[in-house]
Biopython code that builds the backbone (N, CA, C, O; Angstrom):
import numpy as np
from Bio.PDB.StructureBuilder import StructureBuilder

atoms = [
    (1, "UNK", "N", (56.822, -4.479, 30.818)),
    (1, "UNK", "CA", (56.497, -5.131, 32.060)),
    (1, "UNK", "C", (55.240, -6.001, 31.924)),
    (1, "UNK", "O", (54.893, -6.989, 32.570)),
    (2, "UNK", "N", (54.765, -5.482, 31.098)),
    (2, "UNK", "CA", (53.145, -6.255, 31.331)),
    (2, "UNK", "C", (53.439, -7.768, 30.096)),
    (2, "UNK", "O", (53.002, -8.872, 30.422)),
    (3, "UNK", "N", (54.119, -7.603, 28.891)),
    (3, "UNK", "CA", (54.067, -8.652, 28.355)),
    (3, "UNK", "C", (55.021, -9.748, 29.427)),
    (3, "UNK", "O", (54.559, -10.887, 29.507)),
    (4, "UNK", "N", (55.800, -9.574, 29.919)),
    (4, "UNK", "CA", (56.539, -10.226, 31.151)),
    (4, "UNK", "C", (55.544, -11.167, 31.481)),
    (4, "UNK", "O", (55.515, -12.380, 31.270)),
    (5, "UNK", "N", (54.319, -10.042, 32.313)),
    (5, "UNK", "CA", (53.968, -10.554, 33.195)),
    (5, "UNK", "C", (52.905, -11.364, 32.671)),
    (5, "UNK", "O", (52.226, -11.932, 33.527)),
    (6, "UNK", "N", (52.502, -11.611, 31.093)),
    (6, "UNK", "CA", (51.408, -11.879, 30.418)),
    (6, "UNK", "C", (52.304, -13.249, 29.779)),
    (6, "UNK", "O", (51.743, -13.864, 28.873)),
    (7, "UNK", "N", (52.873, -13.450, 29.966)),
    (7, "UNK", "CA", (54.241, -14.525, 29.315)),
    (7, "UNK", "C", (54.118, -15.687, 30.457)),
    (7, "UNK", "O", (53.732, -16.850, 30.340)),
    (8, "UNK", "N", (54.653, -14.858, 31.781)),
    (8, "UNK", "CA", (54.776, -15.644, 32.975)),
    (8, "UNK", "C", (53.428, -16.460, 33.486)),
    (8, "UNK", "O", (53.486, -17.354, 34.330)),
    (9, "UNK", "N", (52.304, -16.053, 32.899)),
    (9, "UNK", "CA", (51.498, -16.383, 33.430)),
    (9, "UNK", "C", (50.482, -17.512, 32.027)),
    (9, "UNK", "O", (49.385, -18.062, 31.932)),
    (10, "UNK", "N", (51.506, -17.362, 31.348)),
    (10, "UNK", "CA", (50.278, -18.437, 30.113)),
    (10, "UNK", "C", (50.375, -19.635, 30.521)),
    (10, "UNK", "O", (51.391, -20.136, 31.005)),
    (11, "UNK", "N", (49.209, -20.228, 30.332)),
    (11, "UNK", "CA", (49.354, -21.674, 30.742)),
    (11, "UNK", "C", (49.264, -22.674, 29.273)),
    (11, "UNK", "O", (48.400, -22.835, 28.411)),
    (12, "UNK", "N", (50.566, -23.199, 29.500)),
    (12, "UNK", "CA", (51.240, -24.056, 28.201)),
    (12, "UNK", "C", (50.177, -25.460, 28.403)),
    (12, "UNK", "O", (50.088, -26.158, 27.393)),
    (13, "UNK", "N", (49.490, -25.851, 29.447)),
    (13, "UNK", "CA", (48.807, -27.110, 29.691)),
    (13, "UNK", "C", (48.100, -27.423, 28.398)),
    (13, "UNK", "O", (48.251, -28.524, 27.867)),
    (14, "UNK", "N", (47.109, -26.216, 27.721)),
    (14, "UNK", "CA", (46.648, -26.377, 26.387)),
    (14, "UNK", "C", (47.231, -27.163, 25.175)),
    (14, "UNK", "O", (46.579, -27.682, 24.269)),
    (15, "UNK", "N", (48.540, -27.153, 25.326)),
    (15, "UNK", "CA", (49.853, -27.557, 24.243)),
    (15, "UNK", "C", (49.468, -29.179, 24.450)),
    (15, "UNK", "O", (49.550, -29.974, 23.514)),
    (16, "UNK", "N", (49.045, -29.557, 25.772)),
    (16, "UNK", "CA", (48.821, -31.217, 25.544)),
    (16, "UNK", "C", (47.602, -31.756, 25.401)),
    (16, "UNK", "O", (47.402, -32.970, 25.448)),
    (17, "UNK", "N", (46.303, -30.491, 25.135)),
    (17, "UNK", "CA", (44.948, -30.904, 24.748)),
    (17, "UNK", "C", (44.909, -31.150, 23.401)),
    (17, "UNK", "O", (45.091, -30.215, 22.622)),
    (18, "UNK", "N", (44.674, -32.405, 22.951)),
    (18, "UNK", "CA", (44.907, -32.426, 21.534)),
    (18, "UNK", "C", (43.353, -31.884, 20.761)),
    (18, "UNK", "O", (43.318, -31.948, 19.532)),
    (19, "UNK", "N", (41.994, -31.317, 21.574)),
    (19, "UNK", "CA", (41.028, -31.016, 21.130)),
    (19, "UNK", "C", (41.345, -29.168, 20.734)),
    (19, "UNK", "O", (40.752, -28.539, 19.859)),
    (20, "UNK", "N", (42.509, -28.577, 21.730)),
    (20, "UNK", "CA", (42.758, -27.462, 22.000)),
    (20, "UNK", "C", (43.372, -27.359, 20.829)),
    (20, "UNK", "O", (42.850, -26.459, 20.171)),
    (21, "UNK", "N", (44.503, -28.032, 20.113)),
    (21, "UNK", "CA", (45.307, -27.716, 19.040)),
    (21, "UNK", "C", (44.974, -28.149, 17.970)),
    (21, "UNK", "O", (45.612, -27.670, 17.032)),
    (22, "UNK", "N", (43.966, -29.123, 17.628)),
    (22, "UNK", "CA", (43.115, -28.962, 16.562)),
    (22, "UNK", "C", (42.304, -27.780, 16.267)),
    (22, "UNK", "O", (42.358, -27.163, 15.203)),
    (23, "UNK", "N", (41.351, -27.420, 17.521)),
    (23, "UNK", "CA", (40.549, -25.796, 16.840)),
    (23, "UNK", "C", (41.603, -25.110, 16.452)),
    (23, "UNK", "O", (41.379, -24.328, 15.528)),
    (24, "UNK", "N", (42.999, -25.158, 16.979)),
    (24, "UNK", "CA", (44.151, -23.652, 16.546)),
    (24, "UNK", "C", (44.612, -24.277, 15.203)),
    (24, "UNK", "O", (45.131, -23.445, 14.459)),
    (25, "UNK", "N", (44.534, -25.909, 14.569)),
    (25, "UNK", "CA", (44.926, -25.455, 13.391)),
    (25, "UNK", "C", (43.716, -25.767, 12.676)),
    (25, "UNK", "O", (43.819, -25.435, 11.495)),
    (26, "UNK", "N", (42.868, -26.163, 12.898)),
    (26, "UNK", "CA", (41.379, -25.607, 11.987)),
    (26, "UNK", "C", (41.123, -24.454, 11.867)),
    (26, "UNK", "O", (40.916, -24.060, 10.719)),
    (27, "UNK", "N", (41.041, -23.502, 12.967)),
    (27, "UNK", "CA", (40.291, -21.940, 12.858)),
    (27, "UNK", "C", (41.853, -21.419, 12.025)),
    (27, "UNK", "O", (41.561, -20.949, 10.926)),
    (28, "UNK", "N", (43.147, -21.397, 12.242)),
    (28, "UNK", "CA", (44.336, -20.786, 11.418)),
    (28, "UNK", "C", (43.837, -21.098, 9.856)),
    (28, "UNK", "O", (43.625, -20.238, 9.000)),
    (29, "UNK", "N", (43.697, -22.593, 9.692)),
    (29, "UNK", "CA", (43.795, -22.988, 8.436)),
    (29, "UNK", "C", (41.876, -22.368, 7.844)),
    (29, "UNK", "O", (41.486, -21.562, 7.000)),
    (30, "UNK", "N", (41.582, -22.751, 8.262)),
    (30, "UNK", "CA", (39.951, -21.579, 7.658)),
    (30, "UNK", "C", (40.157, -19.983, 7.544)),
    (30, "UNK", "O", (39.582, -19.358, 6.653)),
    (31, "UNK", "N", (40.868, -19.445, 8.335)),
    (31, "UNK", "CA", (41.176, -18.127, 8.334)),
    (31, "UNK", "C", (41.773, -17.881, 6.864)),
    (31, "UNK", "O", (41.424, -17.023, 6.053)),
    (32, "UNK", "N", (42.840, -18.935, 6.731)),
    (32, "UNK", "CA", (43.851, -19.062, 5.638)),
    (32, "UNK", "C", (42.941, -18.947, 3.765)),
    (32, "UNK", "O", (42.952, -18.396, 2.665)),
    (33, "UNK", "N", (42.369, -19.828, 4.527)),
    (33, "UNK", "CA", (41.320, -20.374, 3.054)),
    (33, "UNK", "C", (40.259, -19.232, 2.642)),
    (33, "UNK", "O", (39.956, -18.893, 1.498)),
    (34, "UNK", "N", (39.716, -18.670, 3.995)),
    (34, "UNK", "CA", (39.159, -17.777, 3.382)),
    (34, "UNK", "C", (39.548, -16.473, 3.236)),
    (34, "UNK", "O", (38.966, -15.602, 2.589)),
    (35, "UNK", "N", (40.590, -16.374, 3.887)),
    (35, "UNK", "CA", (41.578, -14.880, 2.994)),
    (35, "UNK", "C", (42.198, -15.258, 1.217)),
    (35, "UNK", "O", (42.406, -14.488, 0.279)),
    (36, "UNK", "N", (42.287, -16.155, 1.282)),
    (36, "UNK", "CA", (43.049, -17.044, -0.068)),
    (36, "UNK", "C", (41.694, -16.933, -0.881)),
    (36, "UNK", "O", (41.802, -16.600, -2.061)),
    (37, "UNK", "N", (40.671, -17.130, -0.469)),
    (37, "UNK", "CA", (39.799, -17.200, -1.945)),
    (37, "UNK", "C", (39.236, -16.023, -1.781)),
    (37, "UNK", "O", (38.451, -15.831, -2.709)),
    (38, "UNK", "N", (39.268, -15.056, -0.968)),
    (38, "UNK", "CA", (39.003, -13.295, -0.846)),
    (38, "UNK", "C", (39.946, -12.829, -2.013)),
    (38, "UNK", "O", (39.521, -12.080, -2.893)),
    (39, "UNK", "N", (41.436, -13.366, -1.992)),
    (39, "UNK", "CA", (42.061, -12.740, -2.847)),
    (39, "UNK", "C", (42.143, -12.765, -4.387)),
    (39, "UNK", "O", (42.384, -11.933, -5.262)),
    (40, "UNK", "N", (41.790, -14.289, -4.335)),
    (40, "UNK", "CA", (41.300, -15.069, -5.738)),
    (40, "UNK", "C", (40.514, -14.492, -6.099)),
    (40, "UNK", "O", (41.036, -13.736, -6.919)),
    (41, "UNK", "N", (38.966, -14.195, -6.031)),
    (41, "UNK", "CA", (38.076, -13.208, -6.255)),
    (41, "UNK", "C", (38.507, -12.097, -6.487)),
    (41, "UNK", "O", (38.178, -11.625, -7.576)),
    (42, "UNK", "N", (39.110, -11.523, -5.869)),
    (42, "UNK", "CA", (39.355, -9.740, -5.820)),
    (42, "UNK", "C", (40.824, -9.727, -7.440)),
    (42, "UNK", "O", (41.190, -8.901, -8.276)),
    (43, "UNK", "N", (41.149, -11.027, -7.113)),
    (43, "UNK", "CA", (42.304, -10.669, -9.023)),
    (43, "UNK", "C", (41.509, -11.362, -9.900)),
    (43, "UNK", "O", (42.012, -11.332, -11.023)),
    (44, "UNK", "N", (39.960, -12.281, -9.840)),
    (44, "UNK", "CA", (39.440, -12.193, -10.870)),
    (44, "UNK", "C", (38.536, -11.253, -11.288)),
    (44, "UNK", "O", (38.198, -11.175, -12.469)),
    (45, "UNK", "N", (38.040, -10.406, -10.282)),
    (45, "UNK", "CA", (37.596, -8.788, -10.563)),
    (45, "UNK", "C", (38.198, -7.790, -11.319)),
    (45, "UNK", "O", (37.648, -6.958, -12.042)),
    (46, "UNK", "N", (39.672, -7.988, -11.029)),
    (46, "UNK", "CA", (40.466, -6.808, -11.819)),
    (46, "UNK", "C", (40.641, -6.969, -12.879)),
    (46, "UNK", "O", (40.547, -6.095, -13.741)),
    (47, "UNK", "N", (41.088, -8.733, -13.155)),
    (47, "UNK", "CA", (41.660, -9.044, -13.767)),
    (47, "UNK", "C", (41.043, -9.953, -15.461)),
    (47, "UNK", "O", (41.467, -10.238, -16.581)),
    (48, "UNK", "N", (39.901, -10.075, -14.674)),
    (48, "UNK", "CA", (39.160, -10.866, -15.688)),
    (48, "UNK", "C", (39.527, -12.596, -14.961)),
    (48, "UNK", "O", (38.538, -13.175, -14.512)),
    (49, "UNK", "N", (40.236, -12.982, -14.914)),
    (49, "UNK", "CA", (41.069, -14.604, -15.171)),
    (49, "UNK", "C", (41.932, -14.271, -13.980)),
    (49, "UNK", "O", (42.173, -13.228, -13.373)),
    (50, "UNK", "N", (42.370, -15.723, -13.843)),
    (50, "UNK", "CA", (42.706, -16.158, -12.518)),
    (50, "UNK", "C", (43.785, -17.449, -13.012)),
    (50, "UNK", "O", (43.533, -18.466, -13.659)),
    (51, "UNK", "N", (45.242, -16.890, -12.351)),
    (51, "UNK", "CA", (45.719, -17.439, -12.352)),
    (51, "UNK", "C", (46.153, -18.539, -11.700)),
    (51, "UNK", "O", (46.996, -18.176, -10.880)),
    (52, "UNK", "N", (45.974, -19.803, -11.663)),
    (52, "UNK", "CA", (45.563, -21.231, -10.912)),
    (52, "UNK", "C", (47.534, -20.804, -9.881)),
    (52, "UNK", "O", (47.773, -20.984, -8.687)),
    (53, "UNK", "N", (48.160, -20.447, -10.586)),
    (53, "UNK", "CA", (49.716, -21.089, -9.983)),
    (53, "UNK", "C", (49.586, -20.071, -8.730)),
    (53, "UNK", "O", (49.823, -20.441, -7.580)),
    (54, "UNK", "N", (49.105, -18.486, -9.129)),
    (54, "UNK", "CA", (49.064, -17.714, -8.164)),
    (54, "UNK", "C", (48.241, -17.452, -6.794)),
    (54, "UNK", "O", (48.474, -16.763, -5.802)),
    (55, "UNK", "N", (46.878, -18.542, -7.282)),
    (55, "UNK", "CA", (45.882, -18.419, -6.430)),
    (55, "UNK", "C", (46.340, -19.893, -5.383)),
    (55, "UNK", "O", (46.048, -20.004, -4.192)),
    (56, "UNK", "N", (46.988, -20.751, -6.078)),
    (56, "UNK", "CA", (47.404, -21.674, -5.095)),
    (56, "UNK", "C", (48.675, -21.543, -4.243)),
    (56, "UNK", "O", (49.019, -22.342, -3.372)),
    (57, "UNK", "N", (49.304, -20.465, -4.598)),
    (57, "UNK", "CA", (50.095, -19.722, -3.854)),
    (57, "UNK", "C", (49.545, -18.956, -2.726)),
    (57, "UNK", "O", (49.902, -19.346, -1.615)),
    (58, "UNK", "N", (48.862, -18.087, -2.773)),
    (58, "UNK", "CA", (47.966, -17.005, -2.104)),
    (58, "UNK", "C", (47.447, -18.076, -0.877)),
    (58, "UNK", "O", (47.871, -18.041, 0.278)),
    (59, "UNK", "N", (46.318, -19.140, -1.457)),
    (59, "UNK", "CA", (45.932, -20.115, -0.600)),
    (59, "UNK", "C", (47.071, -20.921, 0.911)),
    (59, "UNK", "O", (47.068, -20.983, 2.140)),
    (60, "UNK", "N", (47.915, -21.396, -0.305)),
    (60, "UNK", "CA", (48.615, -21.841, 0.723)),
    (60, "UNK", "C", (49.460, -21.307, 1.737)),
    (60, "UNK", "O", (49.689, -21.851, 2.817)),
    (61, "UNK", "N", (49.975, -20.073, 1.290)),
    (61, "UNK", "CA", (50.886, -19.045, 2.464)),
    (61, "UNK", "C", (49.574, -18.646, 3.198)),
    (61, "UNK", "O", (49.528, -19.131, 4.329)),
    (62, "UNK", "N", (48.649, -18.000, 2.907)),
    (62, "UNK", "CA", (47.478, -17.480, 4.305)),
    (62, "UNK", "C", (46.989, -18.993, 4.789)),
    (62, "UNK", "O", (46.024, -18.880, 5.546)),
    (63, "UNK", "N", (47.306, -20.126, 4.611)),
    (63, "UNK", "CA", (46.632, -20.946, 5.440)),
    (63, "UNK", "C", (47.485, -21.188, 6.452)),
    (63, "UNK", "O", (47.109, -21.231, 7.623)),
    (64, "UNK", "N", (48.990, -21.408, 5.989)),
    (64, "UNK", "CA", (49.927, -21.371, 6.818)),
    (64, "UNK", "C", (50.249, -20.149, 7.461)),
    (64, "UNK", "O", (50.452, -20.299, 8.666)),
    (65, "UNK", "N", (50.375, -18.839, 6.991)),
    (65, "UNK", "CA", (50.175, -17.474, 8.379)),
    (65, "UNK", "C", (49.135, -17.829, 8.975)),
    (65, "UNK", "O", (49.243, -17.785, 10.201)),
    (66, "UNK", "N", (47.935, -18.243, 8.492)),
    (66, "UNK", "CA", (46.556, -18.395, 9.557)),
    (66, "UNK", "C", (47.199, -19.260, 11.068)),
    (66, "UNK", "O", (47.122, -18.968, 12.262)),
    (67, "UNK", "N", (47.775, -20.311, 10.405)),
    (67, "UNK", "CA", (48.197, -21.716, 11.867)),
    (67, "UNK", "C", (49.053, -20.684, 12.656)),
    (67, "UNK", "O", (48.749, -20.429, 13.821)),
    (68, "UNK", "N", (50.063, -20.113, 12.085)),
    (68, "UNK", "CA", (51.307, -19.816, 12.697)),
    (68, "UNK", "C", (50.890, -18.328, 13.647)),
    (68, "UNK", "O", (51.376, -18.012, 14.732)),
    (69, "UNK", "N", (49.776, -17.525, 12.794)),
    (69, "UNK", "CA", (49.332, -16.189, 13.344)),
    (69, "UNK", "C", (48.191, -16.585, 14.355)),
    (69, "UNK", "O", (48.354, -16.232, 15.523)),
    (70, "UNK", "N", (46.994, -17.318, 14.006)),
    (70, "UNK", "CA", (46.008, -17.136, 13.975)),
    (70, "UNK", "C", (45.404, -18.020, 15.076)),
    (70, "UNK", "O", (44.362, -17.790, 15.689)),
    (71, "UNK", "N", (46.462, -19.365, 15.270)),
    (71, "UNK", "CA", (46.194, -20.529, 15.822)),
    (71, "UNK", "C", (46.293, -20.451, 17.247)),
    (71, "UNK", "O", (45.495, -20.844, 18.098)),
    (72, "UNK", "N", (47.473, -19.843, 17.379)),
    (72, "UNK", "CA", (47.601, -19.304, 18.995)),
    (72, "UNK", "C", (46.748, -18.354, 19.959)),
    (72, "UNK", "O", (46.799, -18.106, 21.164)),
    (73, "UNK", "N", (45.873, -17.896, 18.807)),
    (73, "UNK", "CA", (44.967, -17.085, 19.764)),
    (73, "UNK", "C", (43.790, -17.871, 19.628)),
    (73, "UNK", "O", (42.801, -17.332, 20.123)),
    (74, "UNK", "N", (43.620, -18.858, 19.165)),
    (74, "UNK", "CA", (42.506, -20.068, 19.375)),
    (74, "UNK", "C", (42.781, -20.755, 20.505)),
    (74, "UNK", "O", (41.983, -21.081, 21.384)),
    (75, "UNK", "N", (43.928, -20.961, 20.449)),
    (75, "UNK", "CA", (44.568, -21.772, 21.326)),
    (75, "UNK", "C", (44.787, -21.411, 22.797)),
    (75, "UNK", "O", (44.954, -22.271, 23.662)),
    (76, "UNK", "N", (44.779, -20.210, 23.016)),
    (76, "UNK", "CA", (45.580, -19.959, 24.277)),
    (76, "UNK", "C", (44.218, -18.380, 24.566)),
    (76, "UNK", "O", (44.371, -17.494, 25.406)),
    (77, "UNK", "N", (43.359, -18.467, 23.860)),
    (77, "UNK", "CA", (41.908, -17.635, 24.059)),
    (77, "UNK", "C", (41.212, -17.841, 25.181)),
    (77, "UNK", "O", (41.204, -19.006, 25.580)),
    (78, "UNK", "N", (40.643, -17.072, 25.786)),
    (78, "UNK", "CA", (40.068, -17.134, 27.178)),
    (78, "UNK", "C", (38.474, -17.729, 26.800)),
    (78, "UNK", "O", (38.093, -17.013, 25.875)),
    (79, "UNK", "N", (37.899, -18.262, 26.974)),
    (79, "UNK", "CA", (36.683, -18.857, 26.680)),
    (79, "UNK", "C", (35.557, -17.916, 27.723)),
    (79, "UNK", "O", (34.353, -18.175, 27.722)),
]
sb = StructureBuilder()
sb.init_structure("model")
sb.init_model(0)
sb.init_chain("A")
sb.init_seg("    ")
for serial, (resi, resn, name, xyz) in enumerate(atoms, 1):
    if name == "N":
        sb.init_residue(resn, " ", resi, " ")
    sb.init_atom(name, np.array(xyz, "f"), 0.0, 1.0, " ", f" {name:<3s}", serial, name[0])
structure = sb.get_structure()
């Protein structure tokens, strides 16, 4: 009941602030980058070496979960 009523009541107006959907894909995509080089670090700790194909992998999927996860609660955040 309550996500209903938390649904019914978002206001989509944000969707046409183009200052609003830049912070959601800046703060997603920073979120992204810096989970991505958290992880890079943490397999050149274990690992000694760092694999360039894997770390630009790592990078680019958390920048993109960041937009897709991360962006909407920038976006649609109560100030």
């Amino acid at each position: 009941m309550k996500a209903t009523a938390a649904i019914g009541t978002l206001d989509l107006s944000r969707l046409r602030d183009p200052a609003a959907v830049q912070r959601a894909v800046l703060f997603g995509a920073g979120w992204g980058l810096a989970f991505g080089s958290a992880m890079t670090g943490l397999t050149m700790m274990q690992n000694g070496c760092v694999c360039i194909d894997e770390a630009a992998w790592t990078t680019a999927t958390a920048a993109i979960v960041g937009v897709l996860a991360f962006g909407p609660l920038a976006l649609f955040g109560r100030r």
